[in-house]
Each structure stands twice: as structure tokens, then as C-alpha cells.
BAKENU-933462 format. One record per atom (N, C-alpha, C): x, y, z. Coordinates in steps of 0.1 Angstrom, whole numbers, always signed. Layout:
<pts>
- X	Y	Z
...
</pts>
This chain:
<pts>
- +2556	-684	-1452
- +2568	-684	-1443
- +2578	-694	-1449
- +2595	-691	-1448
- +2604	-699	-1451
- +2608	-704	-1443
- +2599	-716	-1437
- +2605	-731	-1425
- +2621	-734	-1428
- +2626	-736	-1439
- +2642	-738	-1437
- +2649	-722	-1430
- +2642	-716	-1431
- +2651	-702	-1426
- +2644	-694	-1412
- +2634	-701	-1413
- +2628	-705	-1399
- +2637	-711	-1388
- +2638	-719	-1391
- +2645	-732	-1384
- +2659	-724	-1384
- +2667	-716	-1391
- +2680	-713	-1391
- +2683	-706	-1381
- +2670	-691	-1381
- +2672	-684	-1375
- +2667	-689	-1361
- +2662	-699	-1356
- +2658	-701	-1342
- +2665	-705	-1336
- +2676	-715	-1345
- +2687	-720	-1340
- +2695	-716	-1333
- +2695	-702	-1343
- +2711	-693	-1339
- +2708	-688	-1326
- +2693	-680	-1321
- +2685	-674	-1318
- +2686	-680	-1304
- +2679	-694	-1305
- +2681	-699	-1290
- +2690	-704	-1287
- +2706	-708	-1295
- +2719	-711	-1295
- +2725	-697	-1284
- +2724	-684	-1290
- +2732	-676	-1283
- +2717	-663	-1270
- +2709	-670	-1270
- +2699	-665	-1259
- +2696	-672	-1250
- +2699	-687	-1252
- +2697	-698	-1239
- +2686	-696	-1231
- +2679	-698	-1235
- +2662	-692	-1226
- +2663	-702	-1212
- +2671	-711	-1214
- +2672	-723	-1197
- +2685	-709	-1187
- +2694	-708	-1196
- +2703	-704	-1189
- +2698	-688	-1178
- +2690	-681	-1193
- +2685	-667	-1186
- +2676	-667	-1177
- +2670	-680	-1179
- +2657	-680	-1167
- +2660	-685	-1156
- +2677	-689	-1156
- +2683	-696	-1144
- +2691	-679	-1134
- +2693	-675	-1146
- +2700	-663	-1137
- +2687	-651	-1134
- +2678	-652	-1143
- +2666	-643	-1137
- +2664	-651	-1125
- +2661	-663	-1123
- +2654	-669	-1108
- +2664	-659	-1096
- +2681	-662	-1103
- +2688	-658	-1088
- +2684	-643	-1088
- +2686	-634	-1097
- +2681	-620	-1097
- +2671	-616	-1089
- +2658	-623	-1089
- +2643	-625	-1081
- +2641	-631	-1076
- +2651	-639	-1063
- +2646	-649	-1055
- +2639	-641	-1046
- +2644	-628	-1045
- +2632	-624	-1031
- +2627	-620	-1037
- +2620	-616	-1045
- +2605	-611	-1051
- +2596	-618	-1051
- +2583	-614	-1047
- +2569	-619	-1051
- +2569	-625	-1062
- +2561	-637	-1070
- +2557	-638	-1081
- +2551	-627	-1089
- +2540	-619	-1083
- +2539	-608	-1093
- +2548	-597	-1099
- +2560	-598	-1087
- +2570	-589	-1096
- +2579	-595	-1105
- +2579	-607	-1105
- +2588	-618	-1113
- +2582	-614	-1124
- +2569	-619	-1128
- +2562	-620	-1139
- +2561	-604	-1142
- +2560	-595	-1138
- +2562	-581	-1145
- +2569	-582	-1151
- +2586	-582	-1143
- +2596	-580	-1152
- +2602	-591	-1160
- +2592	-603	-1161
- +2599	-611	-1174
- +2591	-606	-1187
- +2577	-602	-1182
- +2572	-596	-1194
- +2580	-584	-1200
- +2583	-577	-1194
- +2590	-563	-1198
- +2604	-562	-1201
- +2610	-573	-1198
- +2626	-580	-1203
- +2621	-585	-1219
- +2614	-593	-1216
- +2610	-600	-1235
- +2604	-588	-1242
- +2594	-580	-1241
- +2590	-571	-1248
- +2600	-556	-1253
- +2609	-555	-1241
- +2621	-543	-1246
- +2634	-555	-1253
- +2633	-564	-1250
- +2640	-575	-1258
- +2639	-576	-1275
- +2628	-575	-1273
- +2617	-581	-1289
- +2619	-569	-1295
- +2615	-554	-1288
- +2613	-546	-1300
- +2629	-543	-1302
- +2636	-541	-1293
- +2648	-540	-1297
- +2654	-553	-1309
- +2654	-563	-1310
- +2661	-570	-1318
- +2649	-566	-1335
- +2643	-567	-1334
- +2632	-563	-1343
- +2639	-554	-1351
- +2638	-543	-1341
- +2641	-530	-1348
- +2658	-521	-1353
- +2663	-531	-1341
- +2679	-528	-1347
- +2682	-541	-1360
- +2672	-549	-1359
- +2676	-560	-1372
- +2673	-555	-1382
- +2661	-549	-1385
- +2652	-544	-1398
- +2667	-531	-1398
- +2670	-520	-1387
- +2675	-508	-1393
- +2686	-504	-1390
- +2694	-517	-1388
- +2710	-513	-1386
- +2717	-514	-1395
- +2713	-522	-1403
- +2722	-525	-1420
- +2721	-511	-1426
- +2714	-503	-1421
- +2712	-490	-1432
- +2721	-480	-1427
- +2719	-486	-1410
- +2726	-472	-1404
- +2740	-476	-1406
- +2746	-487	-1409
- +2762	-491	-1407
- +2762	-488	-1421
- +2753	-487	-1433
- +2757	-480	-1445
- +2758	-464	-1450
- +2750	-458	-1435
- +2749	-444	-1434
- +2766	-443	-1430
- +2771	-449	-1419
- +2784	-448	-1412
- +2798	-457	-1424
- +2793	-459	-1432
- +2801	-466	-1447
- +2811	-476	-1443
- +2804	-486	-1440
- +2802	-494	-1430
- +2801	-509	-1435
- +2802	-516	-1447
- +2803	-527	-1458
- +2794	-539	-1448
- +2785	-547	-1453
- +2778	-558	-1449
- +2782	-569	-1445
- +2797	-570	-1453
- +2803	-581	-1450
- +2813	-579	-1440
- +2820	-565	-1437
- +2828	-562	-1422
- +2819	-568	-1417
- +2806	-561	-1418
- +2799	-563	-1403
- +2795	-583	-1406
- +2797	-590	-1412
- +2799	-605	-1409
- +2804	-609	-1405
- +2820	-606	-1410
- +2826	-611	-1401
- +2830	-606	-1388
- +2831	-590	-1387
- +2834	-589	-1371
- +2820	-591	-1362
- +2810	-595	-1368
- +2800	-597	-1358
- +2801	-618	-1355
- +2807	-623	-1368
- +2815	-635	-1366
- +2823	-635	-1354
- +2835	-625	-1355
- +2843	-627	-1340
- +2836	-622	-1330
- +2824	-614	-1332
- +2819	-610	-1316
- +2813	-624	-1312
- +2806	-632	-1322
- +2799	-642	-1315
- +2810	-654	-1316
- +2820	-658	-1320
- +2831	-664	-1316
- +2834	-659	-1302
- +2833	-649	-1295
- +2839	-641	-1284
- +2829	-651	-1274
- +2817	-644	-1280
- +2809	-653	-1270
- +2803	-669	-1268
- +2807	-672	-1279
- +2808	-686	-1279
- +2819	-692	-1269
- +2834	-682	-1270
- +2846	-690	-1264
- +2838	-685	-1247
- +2834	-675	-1244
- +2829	-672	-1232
- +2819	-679	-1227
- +2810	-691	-1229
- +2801	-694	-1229
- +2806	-709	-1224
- +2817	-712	-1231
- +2822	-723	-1234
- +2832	-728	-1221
- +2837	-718	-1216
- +2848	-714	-1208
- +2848	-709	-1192
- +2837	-703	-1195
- +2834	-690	-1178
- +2820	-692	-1173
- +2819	-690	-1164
- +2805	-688	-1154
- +2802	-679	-1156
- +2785	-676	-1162
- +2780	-662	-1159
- +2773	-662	-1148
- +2775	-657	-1136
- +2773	-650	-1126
- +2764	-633	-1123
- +2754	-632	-1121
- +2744	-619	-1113
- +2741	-623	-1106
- +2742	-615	-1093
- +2731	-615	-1080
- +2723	-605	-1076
- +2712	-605	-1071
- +2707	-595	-1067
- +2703	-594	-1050
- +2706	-582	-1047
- +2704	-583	-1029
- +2690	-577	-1028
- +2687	-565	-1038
- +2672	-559	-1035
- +2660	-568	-1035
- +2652	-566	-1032
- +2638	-573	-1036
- +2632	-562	-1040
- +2623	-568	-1052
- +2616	-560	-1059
- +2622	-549	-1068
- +2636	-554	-1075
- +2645	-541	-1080
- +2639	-542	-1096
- +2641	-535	-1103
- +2640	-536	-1121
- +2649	-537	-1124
- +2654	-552	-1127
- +2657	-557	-1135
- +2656	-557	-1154
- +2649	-553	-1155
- +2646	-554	-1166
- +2654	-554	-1180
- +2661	-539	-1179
- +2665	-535	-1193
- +2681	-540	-1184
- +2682	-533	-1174
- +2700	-546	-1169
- +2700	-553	-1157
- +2704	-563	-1161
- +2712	-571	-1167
- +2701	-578	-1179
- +2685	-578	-1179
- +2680	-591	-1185
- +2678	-588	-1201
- +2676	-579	-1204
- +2675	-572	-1220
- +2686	-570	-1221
- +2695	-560	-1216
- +2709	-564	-1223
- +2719	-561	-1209
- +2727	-568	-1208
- +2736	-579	-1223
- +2727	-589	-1222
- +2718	-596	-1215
- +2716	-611	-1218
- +2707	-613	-1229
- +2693	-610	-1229
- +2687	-609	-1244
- +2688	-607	-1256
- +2689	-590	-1255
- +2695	-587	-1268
- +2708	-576	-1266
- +2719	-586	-1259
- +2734	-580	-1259
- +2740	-576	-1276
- +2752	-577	-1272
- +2755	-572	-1288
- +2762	-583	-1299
- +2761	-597	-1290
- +2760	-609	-1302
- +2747	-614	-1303
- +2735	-609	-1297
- +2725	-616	-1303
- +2721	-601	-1315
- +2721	-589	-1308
- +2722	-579	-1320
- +2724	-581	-1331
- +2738	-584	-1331
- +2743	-591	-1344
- +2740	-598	-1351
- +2736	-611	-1347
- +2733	-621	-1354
- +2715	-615	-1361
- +2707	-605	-1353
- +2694	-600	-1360
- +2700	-595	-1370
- +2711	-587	-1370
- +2712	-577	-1385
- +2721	-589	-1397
- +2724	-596	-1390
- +2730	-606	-1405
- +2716	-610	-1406
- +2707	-622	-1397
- +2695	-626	-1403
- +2686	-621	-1414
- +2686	-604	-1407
- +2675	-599	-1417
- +2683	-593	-1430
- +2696	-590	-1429
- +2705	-586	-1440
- +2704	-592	-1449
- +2706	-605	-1446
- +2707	-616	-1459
- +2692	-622	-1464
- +2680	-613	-1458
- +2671	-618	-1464
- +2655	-610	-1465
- +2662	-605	-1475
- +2650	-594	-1479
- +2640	-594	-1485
- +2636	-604	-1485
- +2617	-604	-1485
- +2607	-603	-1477
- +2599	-599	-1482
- +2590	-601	-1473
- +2587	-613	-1463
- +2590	-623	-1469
- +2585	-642	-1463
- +2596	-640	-1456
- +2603	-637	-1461
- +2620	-639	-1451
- +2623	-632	-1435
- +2617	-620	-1437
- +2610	-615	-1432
- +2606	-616	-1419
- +2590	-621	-1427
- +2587	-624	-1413
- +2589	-637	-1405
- +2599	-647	-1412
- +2602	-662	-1412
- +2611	-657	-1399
- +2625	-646	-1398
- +2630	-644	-1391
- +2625	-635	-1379
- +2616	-628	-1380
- +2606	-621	-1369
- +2597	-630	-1365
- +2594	-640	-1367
- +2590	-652	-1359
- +2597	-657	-1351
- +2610	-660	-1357
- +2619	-666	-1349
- +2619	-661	-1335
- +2625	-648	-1339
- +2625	-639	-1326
- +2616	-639	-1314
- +2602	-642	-1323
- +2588	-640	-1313
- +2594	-652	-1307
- +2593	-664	-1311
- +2589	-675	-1308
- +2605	-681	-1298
- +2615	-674	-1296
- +2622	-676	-1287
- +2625	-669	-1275
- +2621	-655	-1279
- +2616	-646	-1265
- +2603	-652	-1258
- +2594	-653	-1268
- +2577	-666	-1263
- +2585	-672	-1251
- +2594	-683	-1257
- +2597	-698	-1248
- +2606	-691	-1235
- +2614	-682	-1237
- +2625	-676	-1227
- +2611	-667	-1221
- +2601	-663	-1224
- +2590	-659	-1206
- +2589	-669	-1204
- +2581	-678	-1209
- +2576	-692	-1205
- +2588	-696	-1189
- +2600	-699	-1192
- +2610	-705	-1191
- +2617	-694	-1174
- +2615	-682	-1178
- +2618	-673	-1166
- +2604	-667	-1156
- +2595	-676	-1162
- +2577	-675	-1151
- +2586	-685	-1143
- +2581	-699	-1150
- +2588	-711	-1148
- +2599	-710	-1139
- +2608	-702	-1136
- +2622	-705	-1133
- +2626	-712	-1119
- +2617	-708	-1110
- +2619	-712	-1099
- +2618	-732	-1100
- +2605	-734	-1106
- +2607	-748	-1106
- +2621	-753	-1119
- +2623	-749	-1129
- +2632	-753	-1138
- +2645	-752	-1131
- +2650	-745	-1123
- +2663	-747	-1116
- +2658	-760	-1105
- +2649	-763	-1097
- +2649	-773	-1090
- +2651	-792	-1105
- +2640	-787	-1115
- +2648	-800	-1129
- +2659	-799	-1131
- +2667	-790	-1135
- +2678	-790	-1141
- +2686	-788	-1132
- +2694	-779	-1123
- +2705	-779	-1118
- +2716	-768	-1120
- +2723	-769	-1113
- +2735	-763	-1118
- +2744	-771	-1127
- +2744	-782	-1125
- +2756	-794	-1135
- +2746	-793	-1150
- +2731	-797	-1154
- +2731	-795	-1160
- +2728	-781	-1168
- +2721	-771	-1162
- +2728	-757	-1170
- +2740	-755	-1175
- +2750	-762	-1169
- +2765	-760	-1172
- +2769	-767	-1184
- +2761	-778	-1182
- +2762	-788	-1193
- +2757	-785	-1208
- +2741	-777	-1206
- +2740	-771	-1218
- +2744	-760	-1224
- +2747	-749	-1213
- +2758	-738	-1212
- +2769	-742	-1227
- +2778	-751	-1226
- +2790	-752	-1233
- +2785	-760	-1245
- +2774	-767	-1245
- +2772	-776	-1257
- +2764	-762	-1267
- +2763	-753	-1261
- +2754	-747	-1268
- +2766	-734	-1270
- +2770	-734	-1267
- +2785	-726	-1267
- +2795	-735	-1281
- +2796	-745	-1282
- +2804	-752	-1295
- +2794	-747	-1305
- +2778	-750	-1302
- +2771	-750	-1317
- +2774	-738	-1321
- +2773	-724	-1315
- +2774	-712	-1313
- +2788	-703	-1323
- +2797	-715	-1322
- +2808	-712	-1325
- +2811	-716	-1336
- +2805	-728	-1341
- +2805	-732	-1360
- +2795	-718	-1363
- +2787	-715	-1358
- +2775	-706	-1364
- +2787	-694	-1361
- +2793	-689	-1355
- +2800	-681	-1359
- +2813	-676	-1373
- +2820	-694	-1370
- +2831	-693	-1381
- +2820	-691	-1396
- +2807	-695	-1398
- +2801	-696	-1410
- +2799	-680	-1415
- +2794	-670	-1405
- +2795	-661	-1408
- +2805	-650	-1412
- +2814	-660	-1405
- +2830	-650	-1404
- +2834	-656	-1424
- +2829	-672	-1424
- +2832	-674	-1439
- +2828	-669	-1450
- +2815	-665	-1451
- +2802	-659	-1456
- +2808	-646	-1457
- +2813	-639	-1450
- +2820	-624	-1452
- +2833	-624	-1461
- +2841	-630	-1454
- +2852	-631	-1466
- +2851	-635	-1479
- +2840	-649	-1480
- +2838	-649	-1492
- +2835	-638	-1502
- +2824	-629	-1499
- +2818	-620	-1507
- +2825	-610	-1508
- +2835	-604	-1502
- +2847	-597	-1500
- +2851	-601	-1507
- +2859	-613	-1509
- +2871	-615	-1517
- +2859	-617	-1542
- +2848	-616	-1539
- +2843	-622	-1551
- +2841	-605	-1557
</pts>
């Protein structure tokens, strides 16, 4: 495994998934549910989460080359999608509520947009784009495990993690994680033009 590219992709990974923040809006989504339906559908949010980023990361670069579709467009406008959501992140309150008890949640709102919306999409198909080995590989499909892993952990958890943290501090790491989000965007928006213009 490649630990520097390990570390790269977890960054970005838990930079634009916020496993505090989604486990904060899963709690409001399931405050009236049972714990056993909580824990269903966090299992089934991460697992339609996982195979989805998995499998649009491994096979979207092919399909945007089937649609003639250049690697480096898709850098940089997947650059300004995640600049979009950086400035969004940085800026706005994300807000869900839920009135049902016991509703499925699952694939919406908690798989997508919040898990694997279409800036964390993105950022799977540059990860695995730019790195095609095997080790590379599975360095970045680790990532993935290992930050959907901590975001169940984090939305089992959620009921007590909103009584630690807060609303002031969610909000707090909300936007600090929204700047980092946003150099990790200009880099890839750089990364595209570069190779474009060479």
C-alpha cells in the first residue's frame, strides 16, 4: 500500500464527507426511530455509499472517454464542482428534517447527495484516474473503506456525538473543513490546466 497516497486520499475523502457533520444530520433525520432502525440504515447508507464511489471511481474515467470526454476537463470542472461545495460548506447551513419515524433514509438524502453526492464522485474518479496501479489502487479503496468505516461508527454514535460537539462546534468544523476543501479543489482545477496546456 501507498501511505503518502493513502493519507491524500483520506484527506480529501473525509475533508468533503465530514463523517461529524453527516452523523449530525442523520441523528436529526432519526430522532424518532428506534436504535435498531438507526443502525439499519447507517449500515445501508455506507454500504450503497461504498459500492457506489468504488465503482463510479474504478469506471467513470472510461465512461467520460466513451462520451469524449478528456481527463483533464473532468479536473478541472470537477475542481469547480468541489470549489462549489467548498464555497457552500463555507457559507450555508445544511439543513434535513425528518417528520416520519422509521422512514428510509438511506439512498436520500444520506448516500446521495451527502456521501457520495457528485463532489465526492468526483474527487473518486480523479483519485483513481491518477493512479493506476494496482497498490494505488487499493491505497485509494482503503481510503474510501476506512472513511465510510468511521462515518457508521460516527452516525451509530450520533445521538451522543451531538450532545459532545454541538451545534457551534459542527459549524466550526463545517467551514474549517470547507477552506481545506477548497485549496484541494484549486489543486485540481491546477493539475488540469496544466496537462492541457503541456
Amino acid at each position: 500500500m501507498d501511505i503518502a497516497l493513502f493519507l491524500h486520499a483520506l484527506t480529501g475523502l473525509l475533508v468533503i464527507i465530514d463523517p461529524i457533520g453527516a452523523a449530525l444530520i442523520f441523528n436529526s433525520l432519526t430522532s424518532g426511530s428506534d436504535q435498531k432502525h438507526r443502525n439499519a440504515m447507517a449500515m445501508k447508507s455506507v454500504i450503497i455509499s461504498g459500492v457506489t464511489l468504488i465503482l463510479f471511481g474504478n469506471y467513470g474515467e472510461a465512461l467520460f472517454y466513451h462520451l469524449g470526454i478528456n481527463i483533464n476537463s473532468l479536473r478541472i470542472s470537477g475542481g469547480l464542482l468541489l470549489f462549489y461545495t467548498a464555497f457552500m460548506m463555507i457559507t450555508q447551513e445544511l439543513k434535513y428534517t425528518s417528520t416520519e419515524k422509521n422512514v428510509d433514509i438511506s439512498v436520500f438524502p444520506m448516500s446521495i447527495p451527502l456521501l457520495a453526492g457528485p463532489g465526492t464522485l468526483t474527487l473518486a474518479i480523479l483519485l483513481f484516474s491518477q493512479n493506476e496501479t494496482s497498490t494505488a489502487l487499493i491505497s485509494v479503496g482503503s481510503a474510501i473503506v476506512c472513511i465510510l468505516l468511521l462515518t457508521l461508527v460516527a452516525m451509530i454514535t450520533s445521538k451522543y456525538l451531538k450532545k459532545i460537539i454541538g451545534k457551534t462546534g459542527d459549524e466550526i468544523l463545517r467551514r474549517f473543513l470547507g477552506v481545506i476543501l477548497a485549496a484541494l479543489a484549486i489543486q485540481f482545477i491546477y493539475e488540469g490546466i496544466r496537462n492541457i496546456s503541456m
